[in-house]
mmCIF file of the N, C-alpha and C atoms, coordinates in Angstrom:
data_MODEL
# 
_entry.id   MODEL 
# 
loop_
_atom_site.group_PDB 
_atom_site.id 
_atom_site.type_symbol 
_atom_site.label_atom_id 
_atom_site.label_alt_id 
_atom_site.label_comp_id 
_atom_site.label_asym_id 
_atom_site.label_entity_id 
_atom_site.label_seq_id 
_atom_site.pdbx_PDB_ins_code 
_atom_site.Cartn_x 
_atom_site.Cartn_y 
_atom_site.Cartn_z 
_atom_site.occupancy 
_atom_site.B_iso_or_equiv 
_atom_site.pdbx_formal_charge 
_atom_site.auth_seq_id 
_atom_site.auth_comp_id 
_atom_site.auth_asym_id 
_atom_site.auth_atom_id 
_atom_site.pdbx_PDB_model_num 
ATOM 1   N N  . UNK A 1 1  ? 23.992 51.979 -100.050 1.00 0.00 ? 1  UNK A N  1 
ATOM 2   C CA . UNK A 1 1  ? 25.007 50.990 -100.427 1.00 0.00 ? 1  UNK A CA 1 
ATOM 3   C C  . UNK A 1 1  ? 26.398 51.630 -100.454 1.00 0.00 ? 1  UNK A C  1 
ATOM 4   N N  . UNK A 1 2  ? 26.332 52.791 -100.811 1.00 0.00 ? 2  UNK A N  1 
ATOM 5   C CA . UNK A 1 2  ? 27.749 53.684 -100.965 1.00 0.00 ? 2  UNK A CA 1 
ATOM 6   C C  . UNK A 1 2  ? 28.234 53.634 -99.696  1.00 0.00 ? 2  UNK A C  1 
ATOM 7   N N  . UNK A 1 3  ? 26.934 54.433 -99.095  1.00 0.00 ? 3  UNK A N  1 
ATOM 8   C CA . UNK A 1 3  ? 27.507 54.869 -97.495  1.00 0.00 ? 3  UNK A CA 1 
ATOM 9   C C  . UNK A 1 3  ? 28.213 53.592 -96.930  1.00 0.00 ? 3  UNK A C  1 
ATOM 10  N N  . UNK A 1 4  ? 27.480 52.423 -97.107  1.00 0.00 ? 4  UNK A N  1 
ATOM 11  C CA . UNK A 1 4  ? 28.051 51.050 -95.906  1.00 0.00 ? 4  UNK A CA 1 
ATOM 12  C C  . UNK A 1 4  ? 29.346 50.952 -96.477  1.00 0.00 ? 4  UNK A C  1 
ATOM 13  N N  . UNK A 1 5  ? 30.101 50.890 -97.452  1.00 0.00 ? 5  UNK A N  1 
ATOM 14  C CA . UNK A 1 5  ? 30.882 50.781 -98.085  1.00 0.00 ? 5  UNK A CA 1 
ATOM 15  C C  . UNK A 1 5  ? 31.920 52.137 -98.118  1.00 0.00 ? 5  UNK A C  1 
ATOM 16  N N  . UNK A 1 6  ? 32.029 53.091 -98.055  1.00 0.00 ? 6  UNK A N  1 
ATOM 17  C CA . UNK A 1 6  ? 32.707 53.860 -97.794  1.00 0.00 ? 6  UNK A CA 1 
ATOM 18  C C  . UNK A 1 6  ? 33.393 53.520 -96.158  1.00 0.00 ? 6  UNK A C  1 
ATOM 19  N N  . UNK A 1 7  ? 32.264 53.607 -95.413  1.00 0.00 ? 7  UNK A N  1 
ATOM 20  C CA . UNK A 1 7  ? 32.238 53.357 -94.559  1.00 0.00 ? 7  UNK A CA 1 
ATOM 21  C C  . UNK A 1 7  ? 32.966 52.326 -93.842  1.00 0.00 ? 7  UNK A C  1 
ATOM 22  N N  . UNK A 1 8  ? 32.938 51.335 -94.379  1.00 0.00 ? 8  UNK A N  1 
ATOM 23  C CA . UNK A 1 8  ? 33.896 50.161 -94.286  1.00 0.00 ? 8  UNK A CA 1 
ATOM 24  C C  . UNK A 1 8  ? 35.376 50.455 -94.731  1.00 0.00 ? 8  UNK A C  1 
ATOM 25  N N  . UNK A 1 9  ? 35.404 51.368 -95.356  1.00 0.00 ? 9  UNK A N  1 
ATOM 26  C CA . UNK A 1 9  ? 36.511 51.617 -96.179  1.00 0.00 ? 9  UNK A CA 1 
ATOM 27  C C  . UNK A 1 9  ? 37.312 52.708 -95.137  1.00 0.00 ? 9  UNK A C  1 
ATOM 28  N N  . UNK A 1 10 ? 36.734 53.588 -94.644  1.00 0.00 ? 10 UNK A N  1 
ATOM 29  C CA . UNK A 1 10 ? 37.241 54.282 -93.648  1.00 0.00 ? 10 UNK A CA 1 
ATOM 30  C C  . UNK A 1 10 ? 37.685 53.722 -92.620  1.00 0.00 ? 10 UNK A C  1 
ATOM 31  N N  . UNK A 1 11 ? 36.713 52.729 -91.898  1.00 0.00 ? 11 UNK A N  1 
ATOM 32  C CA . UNK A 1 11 ? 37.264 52.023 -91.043  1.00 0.00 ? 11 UNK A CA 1 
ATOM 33  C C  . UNK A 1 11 ? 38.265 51.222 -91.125  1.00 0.00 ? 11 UNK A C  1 
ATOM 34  N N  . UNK A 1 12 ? 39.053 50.659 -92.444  1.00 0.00 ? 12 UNK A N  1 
ATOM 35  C CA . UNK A 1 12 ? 40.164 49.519 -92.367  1.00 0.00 ? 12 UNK A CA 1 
ATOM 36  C C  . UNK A 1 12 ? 41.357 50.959 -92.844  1.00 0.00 ? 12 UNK A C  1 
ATOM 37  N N  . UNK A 1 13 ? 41.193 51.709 -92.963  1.00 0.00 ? 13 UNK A N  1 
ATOM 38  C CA . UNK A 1 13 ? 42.076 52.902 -93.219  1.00 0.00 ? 13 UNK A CA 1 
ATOM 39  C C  . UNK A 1 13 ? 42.444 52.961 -91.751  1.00 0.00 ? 13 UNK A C  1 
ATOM 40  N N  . UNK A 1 14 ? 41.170 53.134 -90.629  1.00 0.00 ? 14 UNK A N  1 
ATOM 41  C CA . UNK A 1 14 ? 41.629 53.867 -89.319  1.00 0.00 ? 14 UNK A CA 1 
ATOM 42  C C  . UNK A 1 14 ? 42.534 53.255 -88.719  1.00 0.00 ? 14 UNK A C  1 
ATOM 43  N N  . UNK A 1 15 ? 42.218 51.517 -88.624  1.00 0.00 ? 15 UNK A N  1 
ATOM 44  C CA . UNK A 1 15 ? 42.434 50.619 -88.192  1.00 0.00 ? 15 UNK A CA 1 
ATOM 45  C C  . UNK A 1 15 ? 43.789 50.322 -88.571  1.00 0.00 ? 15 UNK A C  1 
ATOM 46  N N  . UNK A 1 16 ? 43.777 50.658 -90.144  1.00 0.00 ? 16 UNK A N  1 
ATOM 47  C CA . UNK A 1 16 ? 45.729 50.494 -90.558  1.00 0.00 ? 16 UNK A CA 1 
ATOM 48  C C  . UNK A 1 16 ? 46.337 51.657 -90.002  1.00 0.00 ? 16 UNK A C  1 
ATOM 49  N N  . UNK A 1 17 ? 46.065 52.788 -89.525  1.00 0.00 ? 17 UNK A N  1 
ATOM 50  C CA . UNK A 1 17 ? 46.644 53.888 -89.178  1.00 0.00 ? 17 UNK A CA 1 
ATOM 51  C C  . UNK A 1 17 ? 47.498 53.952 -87.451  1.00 0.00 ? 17 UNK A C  1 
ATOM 52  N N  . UNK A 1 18 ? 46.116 53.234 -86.802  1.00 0.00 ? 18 UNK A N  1 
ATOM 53  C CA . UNK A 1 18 ? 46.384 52.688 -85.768  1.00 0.00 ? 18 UNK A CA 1 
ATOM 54  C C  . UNK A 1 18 ? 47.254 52.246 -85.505  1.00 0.00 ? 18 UNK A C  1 
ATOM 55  N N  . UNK A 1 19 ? 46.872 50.875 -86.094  1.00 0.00 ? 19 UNK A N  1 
ATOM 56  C CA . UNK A 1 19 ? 48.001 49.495 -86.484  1.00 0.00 ? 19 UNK A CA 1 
ATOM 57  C C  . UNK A 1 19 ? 49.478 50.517 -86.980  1.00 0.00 ? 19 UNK A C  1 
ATOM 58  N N  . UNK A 1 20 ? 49.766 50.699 -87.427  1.00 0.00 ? 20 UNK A N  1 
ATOM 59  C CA . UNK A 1 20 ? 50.985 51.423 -87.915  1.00 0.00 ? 20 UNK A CA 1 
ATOM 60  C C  . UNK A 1 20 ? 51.832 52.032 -86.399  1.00 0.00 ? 20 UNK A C  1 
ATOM 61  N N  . UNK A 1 21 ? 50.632 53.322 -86.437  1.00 0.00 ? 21 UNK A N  1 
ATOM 62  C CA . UNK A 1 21 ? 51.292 54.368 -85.079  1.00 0.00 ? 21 UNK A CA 1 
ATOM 63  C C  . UNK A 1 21 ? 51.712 53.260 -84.231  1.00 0.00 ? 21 UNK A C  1 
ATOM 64  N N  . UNK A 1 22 ? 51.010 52.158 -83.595  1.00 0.00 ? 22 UNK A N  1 
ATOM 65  C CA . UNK A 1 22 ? 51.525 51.116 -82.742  1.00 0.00 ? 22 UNK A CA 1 
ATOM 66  C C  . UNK A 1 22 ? 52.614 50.209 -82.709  1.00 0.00 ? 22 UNK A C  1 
ATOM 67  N N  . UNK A 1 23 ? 52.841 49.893 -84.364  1.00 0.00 ? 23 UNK A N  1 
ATOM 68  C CA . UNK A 1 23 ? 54.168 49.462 -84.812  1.00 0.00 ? 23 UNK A CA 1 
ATOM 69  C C  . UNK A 1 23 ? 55.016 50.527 -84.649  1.00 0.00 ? 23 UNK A C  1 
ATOM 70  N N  . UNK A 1 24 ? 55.080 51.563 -85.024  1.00 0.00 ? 24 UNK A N  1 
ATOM 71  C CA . UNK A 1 24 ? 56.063 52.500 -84.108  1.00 0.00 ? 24 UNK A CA 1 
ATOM 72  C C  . UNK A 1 24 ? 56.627 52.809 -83.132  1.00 0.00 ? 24 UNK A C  1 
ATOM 73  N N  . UNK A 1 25 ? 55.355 52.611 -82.309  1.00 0.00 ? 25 UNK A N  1 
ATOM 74  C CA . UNK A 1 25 ? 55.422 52.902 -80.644  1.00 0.00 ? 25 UNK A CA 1 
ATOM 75  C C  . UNK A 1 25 ? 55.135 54.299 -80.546  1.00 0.00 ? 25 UNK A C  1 
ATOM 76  N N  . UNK A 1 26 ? 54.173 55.181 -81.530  1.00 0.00 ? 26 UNK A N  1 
ATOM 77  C CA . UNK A 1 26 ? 54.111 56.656 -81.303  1.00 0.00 ? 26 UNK A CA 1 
ATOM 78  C C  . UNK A 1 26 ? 52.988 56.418 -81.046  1.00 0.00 ? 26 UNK A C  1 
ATOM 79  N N  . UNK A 1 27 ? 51.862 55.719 -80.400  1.00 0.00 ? 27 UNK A N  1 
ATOM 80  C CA . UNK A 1 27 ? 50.574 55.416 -80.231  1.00 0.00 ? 27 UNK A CA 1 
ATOM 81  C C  . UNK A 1 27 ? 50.444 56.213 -78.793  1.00 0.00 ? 27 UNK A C  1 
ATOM 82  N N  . UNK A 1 28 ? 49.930 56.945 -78.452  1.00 0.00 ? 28 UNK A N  1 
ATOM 83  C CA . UNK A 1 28 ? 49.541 57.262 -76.647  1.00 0.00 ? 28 UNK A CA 1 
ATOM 84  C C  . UNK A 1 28 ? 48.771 56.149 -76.041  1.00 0.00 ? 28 UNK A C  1 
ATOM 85  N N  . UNK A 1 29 ? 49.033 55.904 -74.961  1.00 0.00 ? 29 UNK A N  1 
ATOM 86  C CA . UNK A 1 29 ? 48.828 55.104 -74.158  1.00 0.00 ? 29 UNK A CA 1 
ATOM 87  C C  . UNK A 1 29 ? 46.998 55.032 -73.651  1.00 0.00 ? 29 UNK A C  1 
ATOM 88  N N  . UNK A 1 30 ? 46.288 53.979 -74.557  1.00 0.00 ? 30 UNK A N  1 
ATOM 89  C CA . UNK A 1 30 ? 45.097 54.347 -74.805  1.00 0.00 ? 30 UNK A CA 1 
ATOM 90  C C  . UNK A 1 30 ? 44.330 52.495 -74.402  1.00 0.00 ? 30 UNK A C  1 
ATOM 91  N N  . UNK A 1 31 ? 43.736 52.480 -73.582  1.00 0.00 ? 31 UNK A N  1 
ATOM 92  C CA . UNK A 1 31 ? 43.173 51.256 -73.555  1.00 0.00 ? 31 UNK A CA 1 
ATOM 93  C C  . UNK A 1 31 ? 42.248 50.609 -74.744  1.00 0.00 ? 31 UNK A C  1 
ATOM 94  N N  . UNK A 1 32 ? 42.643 49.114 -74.836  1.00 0.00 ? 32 UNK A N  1 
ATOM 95  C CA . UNK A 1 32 ? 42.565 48.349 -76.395  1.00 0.00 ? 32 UNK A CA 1 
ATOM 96  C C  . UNK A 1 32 ? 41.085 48.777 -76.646  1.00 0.00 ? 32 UNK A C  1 
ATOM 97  N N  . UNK A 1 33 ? 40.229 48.781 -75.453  1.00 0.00 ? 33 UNK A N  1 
ATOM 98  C CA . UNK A 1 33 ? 38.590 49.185 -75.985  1.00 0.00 ? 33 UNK A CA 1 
ATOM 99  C C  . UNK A 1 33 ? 38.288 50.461 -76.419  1.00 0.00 ? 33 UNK A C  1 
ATOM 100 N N  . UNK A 1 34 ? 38.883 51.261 -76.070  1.00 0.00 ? 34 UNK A N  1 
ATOM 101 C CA . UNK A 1 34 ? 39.294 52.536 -76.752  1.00 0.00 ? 34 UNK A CA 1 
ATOM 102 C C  . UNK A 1 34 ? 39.630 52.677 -78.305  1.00 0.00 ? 34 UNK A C  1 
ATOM 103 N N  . UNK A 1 35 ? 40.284 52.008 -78.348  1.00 0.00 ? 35 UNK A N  1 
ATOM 104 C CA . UNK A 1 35 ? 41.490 52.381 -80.121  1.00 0.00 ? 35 UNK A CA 1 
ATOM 105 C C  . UNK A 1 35 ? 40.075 51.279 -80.966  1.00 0.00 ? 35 UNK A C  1 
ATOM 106 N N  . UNK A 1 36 ? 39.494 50.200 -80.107  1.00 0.00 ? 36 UNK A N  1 
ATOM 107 C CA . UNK A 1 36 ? 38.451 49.191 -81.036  1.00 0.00 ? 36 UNK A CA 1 
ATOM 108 C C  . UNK A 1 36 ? 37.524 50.214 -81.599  1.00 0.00 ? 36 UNK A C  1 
ATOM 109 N N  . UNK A 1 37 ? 36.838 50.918 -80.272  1.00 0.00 ? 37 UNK A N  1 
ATOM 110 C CA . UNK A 1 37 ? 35.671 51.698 -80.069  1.00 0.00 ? 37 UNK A CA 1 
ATOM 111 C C  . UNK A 1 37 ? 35.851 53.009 -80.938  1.00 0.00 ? 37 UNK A C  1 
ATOM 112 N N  . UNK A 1 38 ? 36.619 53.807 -80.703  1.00 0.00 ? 38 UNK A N  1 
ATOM 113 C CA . UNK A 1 38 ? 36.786 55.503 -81.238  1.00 0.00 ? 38 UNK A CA 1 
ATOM 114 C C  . UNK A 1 38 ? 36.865 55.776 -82.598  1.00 0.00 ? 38 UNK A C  1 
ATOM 115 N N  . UNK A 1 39 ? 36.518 54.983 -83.958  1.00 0.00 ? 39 UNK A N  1 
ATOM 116 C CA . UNK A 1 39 ? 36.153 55.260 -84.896  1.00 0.00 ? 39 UNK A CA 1 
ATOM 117 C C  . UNK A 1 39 ? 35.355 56.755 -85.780  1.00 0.00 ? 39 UNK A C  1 
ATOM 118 N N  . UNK A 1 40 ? 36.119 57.610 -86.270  1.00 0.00 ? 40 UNK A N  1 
ATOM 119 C CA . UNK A 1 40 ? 35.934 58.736 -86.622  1.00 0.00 ? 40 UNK A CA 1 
ATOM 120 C C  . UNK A 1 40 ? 34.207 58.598 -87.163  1.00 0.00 ? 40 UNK A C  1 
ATOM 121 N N  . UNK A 1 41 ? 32.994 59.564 -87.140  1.00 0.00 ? 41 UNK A N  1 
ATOM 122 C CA . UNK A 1 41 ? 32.364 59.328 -88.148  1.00 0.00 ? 41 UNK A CA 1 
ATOM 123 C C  . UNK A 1 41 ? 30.966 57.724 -87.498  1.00 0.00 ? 41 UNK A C  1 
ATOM 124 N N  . UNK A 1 42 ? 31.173 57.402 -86.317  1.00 0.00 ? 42 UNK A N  1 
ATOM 125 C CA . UNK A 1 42 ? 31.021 56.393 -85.729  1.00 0.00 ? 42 UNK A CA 1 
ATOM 126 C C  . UNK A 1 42 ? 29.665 56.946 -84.975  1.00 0.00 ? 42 UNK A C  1 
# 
């Protein structure tokens, strides 16, 4: 129960991190199934 939940928790972290670098424009040039898919820990 921890794990799914941590877990989830990591993922909306990655996902805001993402989201961010992209609002920047410091993101490298990475196709969208890529940045969905590449989840640390995955």
């Amino acid at each position: 129960r921890f794990k799914a939940t941590d877990a989830g928790r990591l993922r909306a972290e990655y996902n805001r991190l993402v989201e961010g670098l992209a609002l920047r424009g410091d993101l490298p040039a990475l196709p969208d199934d890529i940045l969905k898919e590449a989840v640390p820990g995955n």
